[in-house]
Each structure stands twice: as C-alpha cells, then as structure tokens.
C-alpha positions, 0 to 999 in steps of 0.5 A, a space after each residue: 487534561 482528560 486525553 492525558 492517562 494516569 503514568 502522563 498526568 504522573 508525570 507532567 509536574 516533571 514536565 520542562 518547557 526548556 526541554 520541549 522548546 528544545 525538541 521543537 527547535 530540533 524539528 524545525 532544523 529537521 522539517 519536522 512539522 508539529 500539531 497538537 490534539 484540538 490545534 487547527 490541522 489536527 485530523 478530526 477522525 484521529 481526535 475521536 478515536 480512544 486514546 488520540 496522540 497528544 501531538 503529532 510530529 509530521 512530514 509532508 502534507 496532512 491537510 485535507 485528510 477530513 475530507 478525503 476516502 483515507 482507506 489503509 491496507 495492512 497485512 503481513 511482512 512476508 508476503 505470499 506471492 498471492 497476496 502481493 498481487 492482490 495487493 499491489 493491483 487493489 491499492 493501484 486501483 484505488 489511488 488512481 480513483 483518489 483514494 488517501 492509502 494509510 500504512 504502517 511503512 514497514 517491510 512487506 504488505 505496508 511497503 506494498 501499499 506505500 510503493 503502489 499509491 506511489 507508482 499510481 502517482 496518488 496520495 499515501 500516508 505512512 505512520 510510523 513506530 519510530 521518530 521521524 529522524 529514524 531510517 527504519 525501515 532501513 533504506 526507505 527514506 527515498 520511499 518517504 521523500 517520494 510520498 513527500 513529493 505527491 502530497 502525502 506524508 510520514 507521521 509519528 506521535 514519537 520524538 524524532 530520533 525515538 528507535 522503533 521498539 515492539 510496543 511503538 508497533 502496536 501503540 502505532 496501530 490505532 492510528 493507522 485505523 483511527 485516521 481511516 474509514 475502512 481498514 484492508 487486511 490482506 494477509 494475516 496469521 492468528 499471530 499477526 500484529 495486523 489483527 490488533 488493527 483490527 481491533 482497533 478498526 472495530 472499536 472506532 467503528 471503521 469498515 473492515 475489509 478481509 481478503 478471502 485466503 488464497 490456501 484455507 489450509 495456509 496458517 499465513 491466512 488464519 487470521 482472517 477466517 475469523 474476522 470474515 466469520 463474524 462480519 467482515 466484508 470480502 475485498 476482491 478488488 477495489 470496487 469493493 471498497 469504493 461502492 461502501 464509499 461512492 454515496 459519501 465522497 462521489 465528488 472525490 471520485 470524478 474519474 470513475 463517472 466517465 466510465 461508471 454509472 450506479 445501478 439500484 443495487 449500489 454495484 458498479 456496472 459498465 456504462 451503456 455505452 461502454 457495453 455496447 462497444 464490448 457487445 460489438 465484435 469488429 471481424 478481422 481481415 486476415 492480411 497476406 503476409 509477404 514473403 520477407 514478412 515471413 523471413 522476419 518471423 522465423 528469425 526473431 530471436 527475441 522474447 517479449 520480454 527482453 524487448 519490454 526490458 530494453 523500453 523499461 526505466 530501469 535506471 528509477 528503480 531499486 537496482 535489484 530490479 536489472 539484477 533479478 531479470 539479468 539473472 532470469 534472462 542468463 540462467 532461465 526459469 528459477 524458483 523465488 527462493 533461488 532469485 532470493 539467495 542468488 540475488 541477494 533480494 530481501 524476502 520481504 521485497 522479492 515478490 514485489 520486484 517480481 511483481 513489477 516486472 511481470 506487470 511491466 511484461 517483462 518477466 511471466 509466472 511459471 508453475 512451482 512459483 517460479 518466474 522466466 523472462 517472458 517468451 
C-alpha cells in the first residue's frame, strides 16, 4: 500500500478482481506481457525512483535492463537539421558500444534515437503515452516489431487500448529517466516537454547530458542553456557518455578495447598501435593512365550518388526514401521545405531520410539548408 497515492488507494475498495482478470486475459490474447512493482523482472533502477508504476505492461524483452548502460535520448519533435545529425551519429555509436537507448517513441529526436539503435542492429526500449494495443505514433508499429526483433521492447504502465493523452506524455517521462543512468537531451526550447525529463533525471540522481546549441540565438535551443549553466555535461559525441561509464560496466564494452585503451585522465585515446598507423603516411606512386582510361573519365556521366542509389536497399526502407531522391535527381538542388510539401514527407521525419541518405553517400548538403543528389 505505500507505493499507492491517496485518489489510488480512494479507489481500490472499487477495485474488481473480475475486471483485472479480464484485462490480462486481454493481454495474453495481444502478447501483452505484465510485471508487477517488486515481482522478479521488474527493473530495479525504475522500482526506486518517486512514484514507480504499480505495474508494467510490456513487449518484447526487458530482462537484463540492471545489468546493462541504459542511456535515453530525448529532445524535440521538430528536429533541426543539426540536432538530427548529432543525434542520428551519437545514438549509432552507442548502440554499436552496446549501450540499452530508452526513448519516448514519439515523432522526431525519439523516432531518431529509436531508428538509429535500430539500424546499429542494438538494443532500444521504447516507452510510451498510450497502451501498447494503441498505433501512436501512427505507422510505428513495424518500428516496434523491429525493436521486438533485436531484443528491446516497447512499455507502458496503461491499460493496452488507453489513447495517448498530454497528461500520459508527462506522467511517461519519469520513466523514461527512471529506467536509465544518464539522460541525453539534444534539442529542447524553454517549452519543451524534454525538459520535464530532466527534472526527473535530477531528482532520481541520474547523469544528465545537454548538447551545446547549434545557434545560442535559436529559441528551439533555449532550453538547454540553463541546464548546461548549472552543471549539466556537454555531449559532443558518444565518448562523452562512455567515459561517465566505462569504470562501472567495462565488461559491457568489449568491443571498444580492441581499438581503445584509458589513459589517467579517464579520456579515450587511440591506441599505440593504432597511432602509430595514423602517424605513417604510406607515399603514392602516381600510375600512368592510359589512353582508354582517359576516354572513360571524360564520358562518365554518372554522379556518385546515383551509382550508391543504384547499391542502395531501397526496398527495406519507408518508401518516401526512393521518393525524395528521385525528386533531387529529376529536379536538382531544392530546399528541405520544397522536399517537405512537393513529397508530401512528414516534417517531423524529413530530416531523418535526408540524413540516411547523405550518410549512405547518395544525397550531400548544400548551403541554405538544401540538399542535391551527390556529384
């Protein structure tokens, strides 16, 4: 009865075991897994936070969370063009070091973090605002399938088929935070519902990383001046967050000794040997081109990045991936709002794809935030 608040506690006389017995057979049908507050399975660093969900409704795998570097990244729906960068980069490095990314599955900096343990083949939790039977946001639930699939999984502490609601958003932050050891914002304004994570990050004692704004004048970065202020760490890259880390969980991160050592001063250093290659500079042997090779240069046609397209798996991807770089190989350099409207790509998920594909090689940045296919 201690975990349960005074309106709960109101209400449990009211409370039917037919009813609950009903819900759960609900979930079985659904694969809708359940873990009560104190029952074996239940994430030890979520059941001593303030407030802990009485239980968890879950799909997926939870098991292990305790044992892993759990790190969430949240930040803003709207993405800048910057911050999806940093994001998209960040959160691929970490996944590959097998950190466990926690998010909130919404649209923007959350679908990025999500998509980005995805693609690095590792493990993300997703926790949400709405039951687990809810598609919200709408279209991700092949997003969950695949988190499913790598051995993360999607939670919520609502009945399955409960609609998202503002109060479900900010109820859903403390667990976001509470289930981590560090928390990464990377976009927020003074509005910004990724600064109630915080909050909570502070009051649970968890590390918190700010991404120094990309523009100090931007109002979309206000939100994290403050935090930065008064004590938050910078997150440049990844390393950032594995070297507050490496100590506690080295054995999770195998794969970082075969090209990292530690120096004194708990900073990440190339290894001798791998300076030792950099420091080499093998000389070239400039080789005679023959005349046919010559030929060949003056008629390529082709730019870079229509030969990476025609490589690329365009078929396992969203299909406004081909969309958006047939229209910027058939009409030339365009600004992000002109891909936005002319092919009808969600703003919240643009910069993302445009992201994707200039990593891929296929598309570059242009100046005045517009994007061409590669030359």
């Amino acid at each position: 009865m201690q975990f349960l608040s005074p309106v709960e506690l109101k209400r449990l006389p009211n409370a039917s075991l037919e009813n609950s017995e009903r819900i759960l057979e609900a979930c079985r049908k659904s694969g809708i897994k359940t873990v009560a507050l104190g029952a074996k399975g239940y994430p030890f660093r979520l059941q001593n936070i303030y407030n802990p969900p009485l239980v968890l409704f879950y799909k997926g795998n939870i098991n292990g969370l305790d044992d892993e570097i759990c790190i969430a990244g949240v930040g803003a729906r709207g993405a800048t063009e910057y911050t999806a960068k940093l994001t998209r980069r960040t959160c691929m490095d970490l996944a590959k070091m097998g950190v466990v990314l926690v998010s909130g599955m919404a649209v923007g900096v959350d679908h990025i973090v999500h998509q980005s343990a995805i693609d690095a083949g590792g493990r993300t939790i997703g926790v949400l605002a709405c039951g687990l039977a809810v598609d919200y946001p709408r279209g991700s639930l092949s997003t969950r399938e695949r988190i499913y699939e790598l051995g993360g999984a999607c939670i919520s502490e609502l009945f399955p088929t409960a609609e998202p609601s503002r109060t479900y958003f900010q109820a859903r932050n403390r667990i976001i935070s509470g289930l981590s050891s560090g928390v990464m914002i990377f976009q927020a304004s003074m509005q910004s519902g990724s600064l109630i994570t915080a909050s909570h990050a502070i009051q649970q004692g968890r590390d918190l990383f700010c991404v120094p704004p990309g523009d100090i004048f931007s109002p979309v970065y206000s939100g994290v001046v403050g935090l930065l202020r008064d004590g938050a760490i910078p997150l440049f890259n990844y390393l950032d967050v594995v070297n507050c880390y490496y100590s506690s969980f080295n054995d999770k991160l195998n794969a970082l000794k075969k090209d990292y050592e530690i120096n004194p001063d708990n900073r990440f250093i190339f290894s001798r040997a791998e300076e030792s290659k950099a420091d080499v500079k093998p000389t070239k042997t400039k080789k005679k081109e023959a005349p046919d090779e010559e030929i060949k240069k003056e008629t390529k046609s082709k730019r870079s990045g229509e030969e990476a397209a025609e490589n690329y798996d365009f078929g396992s991807q969203e299909p406004e991936y081909r969309r958006i770089y047939e229209y910027l190989r058939d009409n030339g350099t365009q600004t992000i709002e002109s891909i936005t409207n002319d092919c009808g790509v969600s703003p919240d998920d643009v910069s993302l794809y445009l992201l994707d594909m200039e990593i891929a090689g296929i598309l570059e940045a242009r100046p005045g935030a517009k994007y061409a296919v590669k030359e």
